[in-house]
C-alpha angles and dihedrals in degrees: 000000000000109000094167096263093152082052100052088048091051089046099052081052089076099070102046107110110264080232113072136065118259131179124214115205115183131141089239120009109260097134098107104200110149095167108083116068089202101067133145126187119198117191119194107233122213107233128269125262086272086065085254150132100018120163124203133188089263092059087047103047085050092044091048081057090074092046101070097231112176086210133029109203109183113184096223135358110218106156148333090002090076097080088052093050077056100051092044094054075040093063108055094286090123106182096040114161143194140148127229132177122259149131093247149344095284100041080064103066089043090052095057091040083061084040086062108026087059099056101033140052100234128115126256085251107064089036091063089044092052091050097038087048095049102029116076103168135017110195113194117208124197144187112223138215089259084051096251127129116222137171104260100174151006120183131171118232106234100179142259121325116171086356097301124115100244119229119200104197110220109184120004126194114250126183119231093200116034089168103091121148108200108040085235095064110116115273104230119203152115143220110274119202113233121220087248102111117219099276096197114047100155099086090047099050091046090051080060098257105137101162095081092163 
């Protein structure tokens, strides 16, 4: 089911500082961002008739490393490549974005914990602390019964706690009528603010954000 996942990401583009040097990793270039002029977009390639030269994500997100971006942006996270997304917003790449595919905000991080724990050798434990240390904010995107794709979650990622990663939900879609009476007729709502309050406003103050309310 398509939720808009390649918009959003072309969306949140707009707002990245023309300044800075971002890499684009896909397996075909969809990502559409035309307002950073540094700007370098890597592609993953099948291999040739002699069962040689492929490229995956995996190959691309540890090439992009020696090539000091400021931001790593990776259409979509299926595998293995998902401890290395992690290592790279680890090491000093902030902003870092990618999309996966999930039925909320938390079965997506369950979802990247299996990704990892399944190609590499290491716990569980240290698998939740390394996503609950690089990941900030899972936004989850939907389609809805009327077609259209809305913004159903965000929630801000606080830490482990009994051996869980922690998700503080921020703003939550709620539907105003729930009475109608097709499935196509239109889904009205709106974002609603929780009562949790931004647990992390560091980043967001030294990337020059000071209304926090």
């Amino acid at each position: 089911m398509r939720a808009g996942k390649t918009t959003f990401l072309n969306a949140l583009s707009n707002f990245i500082r023309k300044d800075e040097r971002i890499i684009t990793i896909e397996d075909s270039a969809e990502l559409q961002i035309a307002n950073i002029p540094n700007l370098v977009r890597l592609e993953t390639r099948n291999e040739n008739l002699e069962g040689k030269g492929r490229i995956t994500i995996r190959d691309l997100i540890k090439a992009s490393l020696r090539m000091r971006p400021e931001r790593i942006i990776v259409g979509e996270v299926r595998g293995a490549e998902a401890i290395d997304m992690l290592a790279a917003m680890n090491t000093g790449h902030d902003g870092s974005i990618s999309t996966g595919h999930a039925n909320s905000a938390e079965d997506m991080l369950s979802r990247i914990e299996t990704m990892i724990v399944s190609s590499s050798a290491l716990p569980v434990e240290a698998v939740r602390s390394q996503i609950a240390s690089a990941i900030d904010i899972i936004i989850f995107l939907s389609r809805l019964r009327d077609k259209s794709r809305r913004t159903m979650e965000i929630s801000e990622i606080i830490g482990v706690e009994n051996s869980r990663i922690k998700l503080s939900p921020l703003f939550v879609f709620e539907e105003m009528l729930q009475n109608a009476e097709r499935p196509s007729d239109p889904v009205v709502g709106y974002l609603k603010r929780s009562k949790n309050p931004l647990y992390n406003k560091s980043k967001l103050i030294n990337a020059g954000i000071f209304n926090l309310d």
